[in-house]
C-alpha positions in Angstrom: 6.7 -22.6 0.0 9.4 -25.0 -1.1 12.4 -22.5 -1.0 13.6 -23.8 2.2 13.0 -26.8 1.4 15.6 -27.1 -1.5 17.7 -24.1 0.1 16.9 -21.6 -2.2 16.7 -18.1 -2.0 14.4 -17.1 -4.4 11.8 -18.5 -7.1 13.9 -20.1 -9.7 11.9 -19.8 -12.4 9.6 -17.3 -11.9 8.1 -16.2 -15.5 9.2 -12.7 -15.1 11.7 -11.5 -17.2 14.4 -11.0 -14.8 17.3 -10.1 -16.6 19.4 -11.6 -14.0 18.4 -15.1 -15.1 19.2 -14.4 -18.4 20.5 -18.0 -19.7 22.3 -17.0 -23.2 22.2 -20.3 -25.2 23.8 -20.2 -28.8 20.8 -18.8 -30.4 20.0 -16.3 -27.8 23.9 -15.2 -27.8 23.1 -14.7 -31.5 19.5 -12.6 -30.7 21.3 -10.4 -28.5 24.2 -9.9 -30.6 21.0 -8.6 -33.3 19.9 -6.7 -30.4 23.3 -4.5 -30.0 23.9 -4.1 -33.6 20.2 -2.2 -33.4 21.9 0.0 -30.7 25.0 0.9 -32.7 23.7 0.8 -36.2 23.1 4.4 -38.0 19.9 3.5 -39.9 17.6 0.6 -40.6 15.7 -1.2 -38.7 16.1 -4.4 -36.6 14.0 -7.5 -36.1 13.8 -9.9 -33.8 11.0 -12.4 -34.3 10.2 -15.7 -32.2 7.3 -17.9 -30.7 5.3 -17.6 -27.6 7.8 -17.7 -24.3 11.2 -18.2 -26.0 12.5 -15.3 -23.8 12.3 -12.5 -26.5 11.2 -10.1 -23.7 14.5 -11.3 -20.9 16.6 -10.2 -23.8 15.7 -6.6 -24.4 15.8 -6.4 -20.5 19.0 -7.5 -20.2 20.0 -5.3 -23.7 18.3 -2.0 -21.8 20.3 -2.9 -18.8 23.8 -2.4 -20.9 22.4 0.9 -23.2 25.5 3.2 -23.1 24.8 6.8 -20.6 25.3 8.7 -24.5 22.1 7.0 -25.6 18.2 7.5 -24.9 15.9 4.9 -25.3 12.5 4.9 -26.1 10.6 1.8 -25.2 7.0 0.9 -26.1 5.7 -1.9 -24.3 1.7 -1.6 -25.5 1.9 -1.5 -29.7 -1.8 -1.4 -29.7 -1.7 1.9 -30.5 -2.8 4.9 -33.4 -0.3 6.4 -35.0 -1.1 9.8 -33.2 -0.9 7.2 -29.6 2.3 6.1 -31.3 3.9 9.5 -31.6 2.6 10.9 -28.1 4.3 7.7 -26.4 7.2 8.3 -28.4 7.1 11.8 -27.0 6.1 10.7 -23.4 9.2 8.6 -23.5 11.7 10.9 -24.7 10.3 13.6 -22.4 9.2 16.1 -25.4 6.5 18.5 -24.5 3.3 19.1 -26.0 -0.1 20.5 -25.0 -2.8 17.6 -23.8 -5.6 20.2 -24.3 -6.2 19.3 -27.8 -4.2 17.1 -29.9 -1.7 18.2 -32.8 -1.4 17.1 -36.5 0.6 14.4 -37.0 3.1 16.9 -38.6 3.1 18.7 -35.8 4.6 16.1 -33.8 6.8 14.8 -35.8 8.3 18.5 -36.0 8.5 18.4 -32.5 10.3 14.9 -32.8 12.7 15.9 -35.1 14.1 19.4 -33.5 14.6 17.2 -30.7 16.3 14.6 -32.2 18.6 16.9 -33.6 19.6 18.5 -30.5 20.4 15.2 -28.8 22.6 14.7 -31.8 24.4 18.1 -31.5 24.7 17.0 -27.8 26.5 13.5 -29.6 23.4 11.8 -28.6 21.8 9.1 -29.8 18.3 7.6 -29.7 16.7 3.9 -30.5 13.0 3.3 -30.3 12.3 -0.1 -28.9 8.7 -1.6 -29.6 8.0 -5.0 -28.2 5.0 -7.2 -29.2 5.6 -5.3 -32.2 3.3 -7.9 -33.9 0.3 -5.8 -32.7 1.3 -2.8 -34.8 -1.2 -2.0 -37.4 0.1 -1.2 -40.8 -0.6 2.3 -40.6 1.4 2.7 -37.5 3.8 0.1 -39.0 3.8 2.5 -42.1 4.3 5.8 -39.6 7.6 4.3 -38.5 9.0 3.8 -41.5 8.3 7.5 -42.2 10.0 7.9 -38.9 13.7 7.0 -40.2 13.2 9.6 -42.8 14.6 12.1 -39.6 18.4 12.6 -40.7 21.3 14.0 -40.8 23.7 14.0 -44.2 25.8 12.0 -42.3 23.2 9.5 -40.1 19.2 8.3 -39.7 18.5 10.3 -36.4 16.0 7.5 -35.2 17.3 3.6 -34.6 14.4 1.2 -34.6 14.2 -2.3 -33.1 11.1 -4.3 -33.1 10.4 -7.4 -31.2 7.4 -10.0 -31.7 5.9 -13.3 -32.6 6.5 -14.3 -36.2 3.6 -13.3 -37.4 4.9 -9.7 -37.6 7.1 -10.9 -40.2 4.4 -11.9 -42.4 3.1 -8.7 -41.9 5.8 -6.9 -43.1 6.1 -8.9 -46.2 2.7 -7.3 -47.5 3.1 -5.2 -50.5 2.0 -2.3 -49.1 4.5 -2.7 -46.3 7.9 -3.4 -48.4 9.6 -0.1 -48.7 9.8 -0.8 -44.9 10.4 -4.2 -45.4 13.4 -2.7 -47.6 15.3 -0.8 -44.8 15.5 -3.5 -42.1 19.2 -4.1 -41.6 19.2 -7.0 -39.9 16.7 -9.8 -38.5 17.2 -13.0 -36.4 14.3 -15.2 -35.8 14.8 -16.5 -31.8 14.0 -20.6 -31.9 13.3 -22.7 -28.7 15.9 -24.1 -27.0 17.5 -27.3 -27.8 17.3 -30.4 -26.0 21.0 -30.2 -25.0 20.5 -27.0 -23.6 17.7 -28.2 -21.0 20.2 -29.5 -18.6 22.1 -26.1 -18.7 19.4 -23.9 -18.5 17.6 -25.7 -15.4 21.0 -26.0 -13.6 21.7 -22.2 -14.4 18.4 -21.0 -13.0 18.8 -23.3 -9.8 22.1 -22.0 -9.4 21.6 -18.3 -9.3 18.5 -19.3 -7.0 21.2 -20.9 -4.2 20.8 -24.5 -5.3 24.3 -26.5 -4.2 23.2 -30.0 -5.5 21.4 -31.1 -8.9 17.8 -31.5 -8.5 16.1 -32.5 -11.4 17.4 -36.0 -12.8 18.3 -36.5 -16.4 15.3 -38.9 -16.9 13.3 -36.0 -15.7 15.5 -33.9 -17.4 14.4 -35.7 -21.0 10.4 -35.4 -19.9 10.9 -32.1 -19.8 12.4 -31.5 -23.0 9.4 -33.7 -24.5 7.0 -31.8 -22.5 7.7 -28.1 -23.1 9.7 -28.3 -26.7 11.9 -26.1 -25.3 10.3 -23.1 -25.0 12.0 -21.5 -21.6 8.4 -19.9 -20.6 7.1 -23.4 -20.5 9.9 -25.0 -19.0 9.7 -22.7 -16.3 6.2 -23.3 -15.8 6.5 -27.0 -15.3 9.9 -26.8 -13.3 7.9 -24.7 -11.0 5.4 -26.8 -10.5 8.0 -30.0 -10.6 9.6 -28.5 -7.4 6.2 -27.7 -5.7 5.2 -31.5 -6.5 8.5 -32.8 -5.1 8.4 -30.1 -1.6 4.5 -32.2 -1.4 5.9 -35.5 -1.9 8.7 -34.9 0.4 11.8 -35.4 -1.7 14.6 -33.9 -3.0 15.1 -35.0 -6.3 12.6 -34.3 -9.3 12.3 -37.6 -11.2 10.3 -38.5 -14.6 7.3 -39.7 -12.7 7.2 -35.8 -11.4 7.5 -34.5 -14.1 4.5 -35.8 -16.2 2.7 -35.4 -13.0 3.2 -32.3 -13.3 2.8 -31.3 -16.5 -0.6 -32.9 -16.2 -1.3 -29.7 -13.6 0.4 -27.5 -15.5 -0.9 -27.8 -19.0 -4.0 -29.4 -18.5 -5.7 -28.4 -22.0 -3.0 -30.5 -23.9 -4.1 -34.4 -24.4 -1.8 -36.9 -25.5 -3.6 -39.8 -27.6 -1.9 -43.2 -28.4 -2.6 -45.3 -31.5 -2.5 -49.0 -30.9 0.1 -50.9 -32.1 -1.7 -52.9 -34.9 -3.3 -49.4 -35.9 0.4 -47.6 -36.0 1.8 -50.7 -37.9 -0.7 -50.3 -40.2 0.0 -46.5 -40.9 3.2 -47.8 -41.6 2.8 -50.2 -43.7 0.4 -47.7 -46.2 2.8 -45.0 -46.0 5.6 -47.2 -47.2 3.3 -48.2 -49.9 2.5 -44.8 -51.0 6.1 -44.0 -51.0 6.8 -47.0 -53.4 4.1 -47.2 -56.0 4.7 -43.4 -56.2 8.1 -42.1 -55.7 7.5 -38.1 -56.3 5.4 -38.1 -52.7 7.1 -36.1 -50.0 6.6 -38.1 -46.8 6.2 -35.0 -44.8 3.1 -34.7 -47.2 1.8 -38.0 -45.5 2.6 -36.9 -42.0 1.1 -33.4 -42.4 -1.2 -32.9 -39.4 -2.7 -29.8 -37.9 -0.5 -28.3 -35.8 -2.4 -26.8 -32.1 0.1 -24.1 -30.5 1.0 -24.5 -27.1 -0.2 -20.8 -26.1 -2.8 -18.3 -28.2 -3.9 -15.5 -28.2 -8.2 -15.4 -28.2 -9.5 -12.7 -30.6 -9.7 -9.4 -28.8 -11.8 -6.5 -28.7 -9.6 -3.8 -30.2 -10.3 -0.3 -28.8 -11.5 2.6 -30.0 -9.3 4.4 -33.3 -6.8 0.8 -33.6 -6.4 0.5 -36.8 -7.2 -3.2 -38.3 -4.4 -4.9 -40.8 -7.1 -7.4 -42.2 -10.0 -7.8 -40.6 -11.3 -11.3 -40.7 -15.6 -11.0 -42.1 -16.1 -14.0 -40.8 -15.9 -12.2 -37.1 -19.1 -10.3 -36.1 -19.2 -6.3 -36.4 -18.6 -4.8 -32.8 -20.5 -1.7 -31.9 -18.6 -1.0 -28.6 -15.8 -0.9 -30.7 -16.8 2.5 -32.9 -19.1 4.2 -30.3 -16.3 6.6 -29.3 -15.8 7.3 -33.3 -18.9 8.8 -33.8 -19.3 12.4 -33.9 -22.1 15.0 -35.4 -21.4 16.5 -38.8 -22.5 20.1 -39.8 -24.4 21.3 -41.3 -27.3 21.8 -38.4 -30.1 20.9 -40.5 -28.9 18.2 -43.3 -31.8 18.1 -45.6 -33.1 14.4 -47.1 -31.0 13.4 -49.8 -32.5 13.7 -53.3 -32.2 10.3 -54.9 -31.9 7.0 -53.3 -28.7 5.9 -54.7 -30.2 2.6 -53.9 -31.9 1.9 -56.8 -29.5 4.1 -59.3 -27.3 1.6 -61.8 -25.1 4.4 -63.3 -23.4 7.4 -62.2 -23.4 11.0 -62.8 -21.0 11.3 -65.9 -20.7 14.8 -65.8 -17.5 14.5 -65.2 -15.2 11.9 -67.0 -13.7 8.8 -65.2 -10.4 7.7 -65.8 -9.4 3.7 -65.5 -6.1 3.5 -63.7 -4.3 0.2 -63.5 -3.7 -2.4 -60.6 -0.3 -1.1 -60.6 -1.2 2.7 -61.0 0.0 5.0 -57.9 -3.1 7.0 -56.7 -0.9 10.0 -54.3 -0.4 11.4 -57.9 -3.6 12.4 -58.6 -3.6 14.4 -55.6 -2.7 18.0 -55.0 -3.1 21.0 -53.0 -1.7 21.6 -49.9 -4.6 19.7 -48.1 -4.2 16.9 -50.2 -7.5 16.3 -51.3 -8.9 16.5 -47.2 -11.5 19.1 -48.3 -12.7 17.9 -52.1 -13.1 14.3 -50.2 -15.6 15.6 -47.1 -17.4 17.9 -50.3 -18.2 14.9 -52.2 -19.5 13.0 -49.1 -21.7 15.9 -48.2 -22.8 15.9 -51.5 -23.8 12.6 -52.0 -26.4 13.4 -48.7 -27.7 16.7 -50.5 -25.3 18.8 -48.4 -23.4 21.2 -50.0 -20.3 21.6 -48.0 -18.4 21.3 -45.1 -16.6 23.1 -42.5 -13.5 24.5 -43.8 -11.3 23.0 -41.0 -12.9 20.0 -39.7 -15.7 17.8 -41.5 -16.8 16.3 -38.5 -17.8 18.7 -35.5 -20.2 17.7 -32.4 -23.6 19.7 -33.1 -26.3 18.3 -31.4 -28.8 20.0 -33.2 -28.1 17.7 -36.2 -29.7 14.3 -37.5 -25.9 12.8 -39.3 -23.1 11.7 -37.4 -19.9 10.8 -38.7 -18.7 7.4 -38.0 -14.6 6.7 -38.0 -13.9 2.8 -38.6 -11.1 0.6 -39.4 -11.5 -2.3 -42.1 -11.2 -3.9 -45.4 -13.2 -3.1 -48.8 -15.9 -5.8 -47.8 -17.1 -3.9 -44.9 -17.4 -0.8 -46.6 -19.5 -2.7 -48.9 -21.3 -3.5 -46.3 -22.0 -0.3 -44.3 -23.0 0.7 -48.2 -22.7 3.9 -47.0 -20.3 6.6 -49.5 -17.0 6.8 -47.6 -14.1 8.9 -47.2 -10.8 6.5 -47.1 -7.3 7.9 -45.6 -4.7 6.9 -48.0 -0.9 7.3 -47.7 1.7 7.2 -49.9 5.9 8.2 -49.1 5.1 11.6 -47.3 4.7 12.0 -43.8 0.8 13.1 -44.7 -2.1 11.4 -45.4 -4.4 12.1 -49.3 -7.8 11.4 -49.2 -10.3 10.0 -51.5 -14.2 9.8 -51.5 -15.6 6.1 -52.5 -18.9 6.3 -54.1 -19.7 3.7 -56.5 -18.6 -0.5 -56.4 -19.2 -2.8 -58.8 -18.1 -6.7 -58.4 -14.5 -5.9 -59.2 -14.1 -2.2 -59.3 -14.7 0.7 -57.3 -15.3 4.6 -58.3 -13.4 7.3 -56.2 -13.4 10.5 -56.2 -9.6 12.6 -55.7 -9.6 16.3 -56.0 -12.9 16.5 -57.5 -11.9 14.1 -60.0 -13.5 10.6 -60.6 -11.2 7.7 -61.2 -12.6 4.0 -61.6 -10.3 2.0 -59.8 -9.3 -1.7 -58.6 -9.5 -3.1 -55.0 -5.7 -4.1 -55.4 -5.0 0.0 -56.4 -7.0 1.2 -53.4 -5.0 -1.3 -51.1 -1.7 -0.2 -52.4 -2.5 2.9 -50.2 -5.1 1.9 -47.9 -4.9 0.7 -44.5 -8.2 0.3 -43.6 -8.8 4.1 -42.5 -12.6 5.3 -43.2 -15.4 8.2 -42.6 -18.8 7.8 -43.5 -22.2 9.4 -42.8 -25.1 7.8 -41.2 -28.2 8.9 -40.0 -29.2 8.6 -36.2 -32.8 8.0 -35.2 -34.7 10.9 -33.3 -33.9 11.9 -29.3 -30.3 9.5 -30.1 -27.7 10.9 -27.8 -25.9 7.3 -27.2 -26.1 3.5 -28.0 -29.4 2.0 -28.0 -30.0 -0.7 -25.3 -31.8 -2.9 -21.7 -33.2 -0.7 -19.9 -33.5 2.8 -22.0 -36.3 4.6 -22.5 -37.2 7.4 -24.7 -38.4 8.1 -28.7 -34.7 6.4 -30.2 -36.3 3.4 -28.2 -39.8 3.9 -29.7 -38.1 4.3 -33.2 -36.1 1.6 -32.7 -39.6 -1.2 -32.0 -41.0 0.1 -34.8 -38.2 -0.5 -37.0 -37.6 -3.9 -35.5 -41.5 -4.5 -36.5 -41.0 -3.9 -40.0 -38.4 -6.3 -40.6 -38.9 -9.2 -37.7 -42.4 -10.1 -35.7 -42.1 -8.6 -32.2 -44.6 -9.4 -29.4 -44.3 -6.5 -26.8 -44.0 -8.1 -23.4 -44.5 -4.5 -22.0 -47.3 -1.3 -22.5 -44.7 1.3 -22.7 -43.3 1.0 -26.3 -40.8 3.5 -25.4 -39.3 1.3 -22.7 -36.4 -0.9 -24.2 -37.0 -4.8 -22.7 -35.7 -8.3 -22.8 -38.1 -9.2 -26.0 -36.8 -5.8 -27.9 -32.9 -6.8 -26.8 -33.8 -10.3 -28.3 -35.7 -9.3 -31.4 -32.4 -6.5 -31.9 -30.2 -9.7 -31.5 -31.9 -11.8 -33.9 -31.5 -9.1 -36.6 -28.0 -8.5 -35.8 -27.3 -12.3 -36.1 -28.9 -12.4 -39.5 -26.7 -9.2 -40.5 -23.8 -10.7 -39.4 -23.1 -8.5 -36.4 -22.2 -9.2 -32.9 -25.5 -10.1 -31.3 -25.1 -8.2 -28.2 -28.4 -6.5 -28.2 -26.8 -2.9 -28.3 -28.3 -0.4 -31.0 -24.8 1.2 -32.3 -23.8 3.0 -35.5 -23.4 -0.2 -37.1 -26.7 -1.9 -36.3 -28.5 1.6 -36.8 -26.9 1.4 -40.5 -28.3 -2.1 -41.4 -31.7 -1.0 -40.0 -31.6 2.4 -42.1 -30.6 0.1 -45.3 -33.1 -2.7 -44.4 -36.5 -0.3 -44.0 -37.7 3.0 -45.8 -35.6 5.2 -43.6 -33.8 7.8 -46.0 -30.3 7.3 -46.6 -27.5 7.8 -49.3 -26.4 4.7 -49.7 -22.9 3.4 -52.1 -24.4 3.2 -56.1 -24.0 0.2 -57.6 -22.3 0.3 -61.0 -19.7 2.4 -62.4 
């Protein structure tokens, strides 16, 4: 619209990373200087970290642009991923075959992986996996690949690693659980916003390479913009965008102060600007100054601290189906859409009841002794065998439902003919305290596999596992050393279930559903047919969700179908309380 206008040829600041806009300031000289070290180095990894829009992304186009024809790149550009996801795409991207029928083990890909790898480095190949947004990895897959730079030579890591993301991945990697990773990264460069002596440079740049031949935005405007964006190049190129759409309207040339804030009114709307009257900011002044005096040992950045309100956020997201949660927030509602693809029936075909309600039990069964262990303890010793502890684990689960075992291969298989289903979650201790529901947890130590552990009993502070057969009374801190929020539990599913309960359904889960409802909330049927599922069941399924702390979205899932199980007579094993 306004390209003629200012005689351009093309947008000039378009938000798309376009390598060819690339504006290298100090600081971003210094990022991409990181970058190519990560291309070059022979281990480690490399991290680059740095707020919303401060051009993280142009730079690792414009690093891809310069890889050398000896060197394959892998690049991940969705991190939201498992770590099975994870090594597929890495797969996918370095063109490695494998069958799409039925998934491998993880070991299986990673075998793949590495014969490959070692061909492209008889073939003086190299290869660097590139993961942006990598503040969306979970720790497990965070954990996966740092396992992944175990693939060497004698002479050289096999794998290169460079991860790009907001600063919140490096909080992330300084967890405890995460610092053996946190160990091998080489180098790091955090990527700041621009300074305010760069503005002038990096407009003029961007309207140069767009055919500008005279100076368009003035230096009062110039300033504004500085003060309006903070530097951040994807919000300067917002509001310079918008600047030159005002000024084409207006019918000028030349973007002045007065366009600016204009402008920026448009273009950042949610952001309000509040000024104190004078007397009022005198008076600050005057207390702060006071403060200061009568107590020297205050920090006037103490007396300034405000709440700061990001320019750009992220809302909280749905995660899909098998992501894996660093630390889930149980202030946040339960999701059922998130674990309805989890599910899946659990031999055998008939489960019997169980034979106790754990429920009410305060002890344990002490026939077999239970060790204490430490907060510092390190559980992957305890395990052994070459299925490290995957078939003891799914034994003691069945056996705390009155089953006696398993399949030998695979705990969880579809079988419609049976009443359990196994449910496949990702959280923190706190919702497995919750569910209440004995668990099997996924826990990983150096290897490149998984151990496993059944959790059976909580108290208030500690927690009684079972490893090989072997019971072990435990901290949270111990089981978090290891755990990344990997679980497997039982529940039961009401009769005629085939899928989540909700509007509109009709059948006996429906029927089973009212009638547990009933027993725990007053429900008026607006409707004869009490297997038809209405607007007052939806609201009376919502109410009890709200009061469980679940979404209230009026869908029966695993998780609401739990916390009706534990709330009525409906029997269940459920975790013992007590160790």
């Amino acid at each position: 619209m306004y390209l003629e206008h200012f005689g351009l040829n093309q947008k000039p600041f378009s938000i798309a990373p376009d390598p060819s806009f690339i504006y290298l300031s100090e600081k971003h000289g210094e990022a991409l200087a990181h970058l190519g070290y990560g291309l070059e180095s022979d281990g480690g990894f490399v991290l680059i970290t740095g707020e919303v829009g401060t051009g993280k992304t142009t730079l690792l186009r414009n690093l891809i642009a310069q890889v050398p024809e000896n060197q394959d790149v892998a690049f991940i550009l969705n991190p939201r991923l498992t770590v099975r996801e994870l090594l597929e795409s890495l797969c996918d991207e370095l063109r490695i075959d494998y069958p799409t029928e039925s998934p491998l083990s993880i070991k299986q890909y990673i075998d793949r992986l590495n014969r490959h790898l070692l061909h492209a480095h008889s073939l003086n190949r190299s290869t660097v996996m590139i993961i942006d947004e990598a503040q969306n990895l979970s720790p497990a897959v965070l954990e996966q690949i740092r396992l992944l730079t175990n693939l060497e030579t004698n002479e050289r890591k096999l794998l290169r690693i460079i991860l790009i993301g907001q600063p919140e991945l490096g909080k992330t990697l300084d967890r405890h659980e995460l610092r053996q990773l946190a160990q091998r990264i080489t180098a790091r460069y955090h990527l700041e916003a621009l300074d305010s002596n760069d503005i002038h440079a990096y407009v003029a740049h961007r309207m140069r390479i767009s055919g500008a031949s005279a100076e368009v935005f003035t230096r009062a405007a110039r300033r504004s913009i500085y003060r309006q964006t903070r530097g951040i190049p994807r919000l300067i190129n917002v509001l310079c965008d918008r600047c030159l759409l005002g000024a084409y309207v207006g019918g000028t040339h030349r973007v002045n102060a007065r366009i600016v804030s204009r402008a920026a009114k448009e273009a950042f709307p949610q952001r309000k600007f509040r000024r104190w009257p004078l007397a009022t900011a005198l008076g600050l002044g005057v207390a702060v100054f006071a403060a200061i005096a009568l107590n020297p040992d205050i920090s006037p950045s103490v007396l300034f601290a405000t709440n700061s309100i990001p320019l750009e956020s992220d809302q909280a997201r749905l995660l899909p189906p098998e992501t894996e949660i660093p630390e889930p927030d149980t202030s946040i509602p339960t999701t059922e859409t998130r674990v309805e693809s989890q599910e899946e029936t659990v031999l055998p075909a008939r489960a019997p009841e169980p034979t106790r309600d754990p429920e009410t039990e305060t002890g344990s069964d002490t026939s077999e002794p239970r060790l204490s262990m430490s907060a510092n303890a390190s559980l992957s010793m305890l395990s052994s065998g070459s299925d490290r502890g995957f078939q003891a684990a799914y034994d003691s689960l069945y056996l705390a439902w009155g089953i006696a075992s398993g399949s030998p291969r695979l705990p969880c298989v579809v079988d419609s003919r049976t009443v359990l289903r196994c449910l496949r979650g990702y959280g923190d201790l706190g919702e497995l305290k919750r569910l209440n529901r004995p668990a099997v947890i996924e826990l990983w130590d150096d290897s490149t596999d998984p151990f496993f552990a059944a959790l059976l009993s909580v108290s208030d502070t500690t927690y009684s596992i079972e490893i090989d057969g072997k019971a072990y009374v435990v901290t949270g801190s111990t089981i978090q050393q290891h755990w990344f929020g990997n679980y497997t539990v039982l529940w039961r599913t009401p009769p005629g279930f085939d899928r989540a309960i909700q509007l509109g359904h009709a059948g006996t889960q429906v029927e089973w559903l009212r009638e547990r409802l009933e027993s725990v909330t007053p429900l008026t049927p607006t409707v004869s047919d009490r297997t038809f599922f209405d607007s007052e069941l939806e609201d009376a399924l919502k109410k009890f969700q709200r009061s469980q702390q679940l979404r209230p979205d009026g869908i029966a899932g695993p998780h609401s179908l739990i916390r009706l199980h534990s709330s009525t007579d409906v029997p269940v094993a459920k975790l013992r309380r007590g160790l």
